[in-house]
N, C-alpha and C positions, 0 to 999 in steps of 0.2 A: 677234812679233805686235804690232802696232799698239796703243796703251792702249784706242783706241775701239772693238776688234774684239776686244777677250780676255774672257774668262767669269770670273764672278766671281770662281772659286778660281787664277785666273794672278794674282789683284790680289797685288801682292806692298808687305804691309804692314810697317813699321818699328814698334811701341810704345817710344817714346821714354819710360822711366823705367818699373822693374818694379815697382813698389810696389801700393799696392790698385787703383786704377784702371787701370794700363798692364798689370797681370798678369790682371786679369780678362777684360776686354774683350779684348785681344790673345789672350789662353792662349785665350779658347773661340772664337777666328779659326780661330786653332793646333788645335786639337780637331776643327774642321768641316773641316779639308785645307786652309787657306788659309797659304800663305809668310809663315811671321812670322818677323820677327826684334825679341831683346829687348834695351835698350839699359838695360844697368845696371852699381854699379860698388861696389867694395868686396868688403866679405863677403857682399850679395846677389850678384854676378857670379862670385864661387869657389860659391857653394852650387847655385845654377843651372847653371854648368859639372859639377860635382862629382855634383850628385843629380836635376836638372830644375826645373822651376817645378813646386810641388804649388798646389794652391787644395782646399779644402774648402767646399761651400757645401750649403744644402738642397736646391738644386735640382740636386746632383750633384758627387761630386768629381772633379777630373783631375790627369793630372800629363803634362808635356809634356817626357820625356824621350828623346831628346838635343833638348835646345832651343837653337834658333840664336843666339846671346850674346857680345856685347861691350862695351868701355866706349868702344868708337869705330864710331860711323854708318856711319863708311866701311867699315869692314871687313864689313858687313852689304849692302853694293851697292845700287845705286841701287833706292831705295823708290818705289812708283806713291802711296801713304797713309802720311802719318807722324800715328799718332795719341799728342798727347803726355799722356801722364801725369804730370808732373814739377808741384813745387807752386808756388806762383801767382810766386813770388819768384825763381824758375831759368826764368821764359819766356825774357829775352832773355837770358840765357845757354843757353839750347835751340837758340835759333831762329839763335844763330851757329854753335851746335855740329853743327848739322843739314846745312847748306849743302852739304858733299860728298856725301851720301846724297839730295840732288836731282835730276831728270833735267827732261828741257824739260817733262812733263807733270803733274811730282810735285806732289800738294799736301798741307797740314798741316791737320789738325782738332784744335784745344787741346778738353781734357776739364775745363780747371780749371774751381775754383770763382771765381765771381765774373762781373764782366760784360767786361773789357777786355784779356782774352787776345789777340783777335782783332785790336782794333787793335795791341796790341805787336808783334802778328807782321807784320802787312802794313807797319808804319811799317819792318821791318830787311828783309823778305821779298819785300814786296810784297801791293798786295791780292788779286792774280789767286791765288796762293799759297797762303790762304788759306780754307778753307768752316770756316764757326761748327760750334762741339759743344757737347757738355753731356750728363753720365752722372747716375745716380743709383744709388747703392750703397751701405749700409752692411757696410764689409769692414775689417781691418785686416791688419799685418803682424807676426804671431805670430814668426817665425823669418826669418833671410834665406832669402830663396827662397821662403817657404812665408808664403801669403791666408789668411784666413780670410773668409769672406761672412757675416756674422751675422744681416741683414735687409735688408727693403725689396727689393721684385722689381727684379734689373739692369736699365736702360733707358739706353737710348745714343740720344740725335739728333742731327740734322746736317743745316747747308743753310746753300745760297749765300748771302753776308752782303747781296745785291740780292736776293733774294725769288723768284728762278726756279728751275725746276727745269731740272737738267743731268743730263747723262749720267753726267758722276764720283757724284753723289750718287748716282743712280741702280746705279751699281756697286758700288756700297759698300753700301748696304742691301742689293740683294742678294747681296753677301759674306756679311752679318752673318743672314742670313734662312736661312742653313744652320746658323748657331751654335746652340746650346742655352743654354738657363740667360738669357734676356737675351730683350727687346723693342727693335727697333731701327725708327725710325721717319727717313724723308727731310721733312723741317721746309720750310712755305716760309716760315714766318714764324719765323728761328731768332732774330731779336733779342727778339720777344715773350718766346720761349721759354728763353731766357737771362732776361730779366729776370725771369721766372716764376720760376724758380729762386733767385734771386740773391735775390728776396725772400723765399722759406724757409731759406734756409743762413745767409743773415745773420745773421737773426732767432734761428734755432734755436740758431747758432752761439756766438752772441755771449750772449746771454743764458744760455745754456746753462754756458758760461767763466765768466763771473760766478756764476750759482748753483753752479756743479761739480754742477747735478744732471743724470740724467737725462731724454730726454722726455718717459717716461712722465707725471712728478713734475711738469715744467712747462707739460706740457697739463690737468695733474687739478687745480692748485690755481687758485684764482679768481686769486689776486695776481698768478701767474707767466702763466696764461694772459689775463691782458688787457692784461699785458708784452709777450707775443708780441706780443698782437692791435694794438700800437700800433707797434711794430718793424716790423711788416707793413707798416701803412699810410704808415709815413714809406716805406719801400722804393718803392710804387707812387706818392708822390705826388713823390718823384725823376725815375722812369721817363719819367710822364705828362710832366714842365716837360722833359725829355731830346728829347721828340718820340716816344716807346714806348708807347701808348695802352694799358695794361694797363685792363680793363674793372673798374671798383669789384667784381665779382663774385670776381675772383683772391683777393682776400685771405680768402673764406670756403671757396671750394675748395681754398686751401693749408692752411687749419686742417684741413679735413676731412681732407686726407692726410696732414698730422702724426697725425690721431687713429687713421690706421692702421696707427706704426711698431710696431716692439715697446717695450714700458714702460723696456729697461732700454739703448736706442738712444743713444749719442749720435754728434756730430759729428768729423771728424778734428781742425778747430783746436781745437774745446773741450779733445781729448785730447793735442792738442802742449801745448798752454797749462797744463794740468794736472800735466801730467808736466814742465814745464818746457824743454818743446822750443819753437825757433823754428816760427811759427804763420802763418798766410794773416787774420793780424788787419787787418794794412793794403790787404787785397785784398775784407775783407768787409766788417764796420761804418766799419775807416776810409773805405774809399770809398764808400759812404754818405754820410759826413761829407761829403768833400772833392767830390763829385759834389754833392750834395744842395746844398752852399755854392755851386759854381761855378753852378746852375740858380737860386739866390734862395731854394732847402726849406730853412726849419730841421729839422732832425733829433736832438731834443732826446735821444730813448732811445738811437739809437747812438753820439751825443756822449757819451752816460754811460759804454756801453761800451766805447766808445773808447779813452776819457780814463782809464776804471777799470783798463784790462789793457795800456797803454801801458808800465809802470812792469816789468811781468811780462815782456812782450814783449820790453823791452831789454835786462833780465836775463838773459833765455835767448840773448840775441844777441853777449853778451859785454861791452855796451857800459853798464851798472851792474853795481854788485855789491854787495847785501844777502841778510840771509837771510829765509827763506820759512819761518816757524810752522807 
């Protein structure tokens, strides 16, 4: 069957990296009847072969066992959707690794955080290759194999990175319109809505690794939330000099949906950074930075954050070494 003649659930989806984002979004594909296969490696790819992909969340648990699992794309045959999960530092090592699980009509939706997944892929891929994403989830990875969803209602969107609507979008939300547990919307403004994002997770993220506290904690105090409130605005006043018309309105509508996580929420870099994992530092405040410079915005608040968790950052990278009090 033809791509442009098959029903949603023929869409035969690849989730490129099982971790919170690739296991959610993909597993409840996997839950509504949809062909997925999970691309993972280590002790999450024995625990997935071994016991399935579990997820736990409020809005339902599953478990997708026998789940289709390898640490090689190709062995999963060619994908119509590869949607990647993988964090912001393994894009173009993805986007090589992907290449045999292509067919003439395949294309890739990155779920990172940040704003420039999309061009990495189209610079090794192509831009036809390519439709923009962007999730929202607070989840982590308890166990290999096994999600946890702790907050914030799932939401996945996606659209052409030209602003039209197409028929692949168009199949893919209705894939994901059988799923549970999740809101999935076809985007025609998906660079807006990227950059929407890009100015909460920064914000949240970065500041968040500096205090190690939670959101709760840094939306209730005056000091931390007018921290945010200026992390926000260097964010949009990037966008706007970018050519991304974010309306001055975003930055009150993104406080107000911080004020709806749960109090004890936080970020995934915050919690690489904390734990001393390598983190998507240079994919959020640094690019701020390095964006913000390249437009003429100074970006004093994420220059701090930057420059503060730089030191952590290479630590965890291998490339210093002191100790951490």
């Amino acid at each position: 069957m033809h791509p442009s003649h098959a029903t949603p659930m023929d869409l035969r989806v690849t989730a490129f990296g099982a971790g919170a984002v690739g296991a959610y979004f993909g597993g409840r594909l996997a839950e509504a009847g949809a062909s997925v296969g999970f691309v993972a490696r280590g002790e999450t790819l024995r625990a997935i072969r071994e016991r399935g992909l579990r997820v736990t969340s409020p809005d339902g648990n599953f478990t997708i066992d026998p789940a289709r699992v390898s640490a090689d794309p190709a062995e999963l045959g060619l994908a119509d959707v590869i949607l990647l999960g993988v964090k912001t530092w393994q894009v173009t090592e993805a986007a090589h690794a992907i290449r045999p699980a292509l067919g003439a009509d395949s294309f890739v939706v990155p779920l990172q955080n940040g704003v420039e997944a999309p061009d990495q892929l189209a610079d090794i891929l192509g831009a036809e290759r390519v439709v923009g994403g962007l999730c929202r989830i607070i989840a982590r990875i308890v166990d290999p194999g096994v999600i946890r969803h702790e907050g914030a209602a799932p939401y996945v969107g996606f659209g052409e990175l030209d602003g039209r609507m197409s028929a692949r979008v168009a199949r893919l939300q209705a894939a994901f319109a059988r799923a549970r547990g999740l809101t999935a919307e076809a985007l025609p403004d998906i660079q807006g809505a990227l950059w929407r994002k890009f100015l909460f997770i920064a914000s949240v993220s970065g500041i968040g690794a500096v205090t190690r506290a939670p959101i709760g904690v840094l939306r209730q105090r005056a000091e931390t939330r007018e921290l945010l409130e200026r992390a926000m605005w260097e964010v949009r006043a990037v966008a706007v000099a970018r050519g991304v018309p974010l309306p001055e309105a975003a930055v009150a509508e993104t406080m107000a949906f911080t004020d709806t996580l749960p109090d004890d929420g936080t970020t995934s870099m915050q919690r690489d950074i904390v734990a001393g994992r390598p983190s998507e530092l240079e994919a959020q405040s640094g690019a701020v930075v390095r964006l913000g410079r390249d437009a003429g915005v100074e970006t004093p608040v994420h220059e701090f954050i930057y420059r503060s968790l730089v030191p952590l950052e290479l630590r965890a990278r291998g490339e210093l070494a002191f100790r951490v009090e």
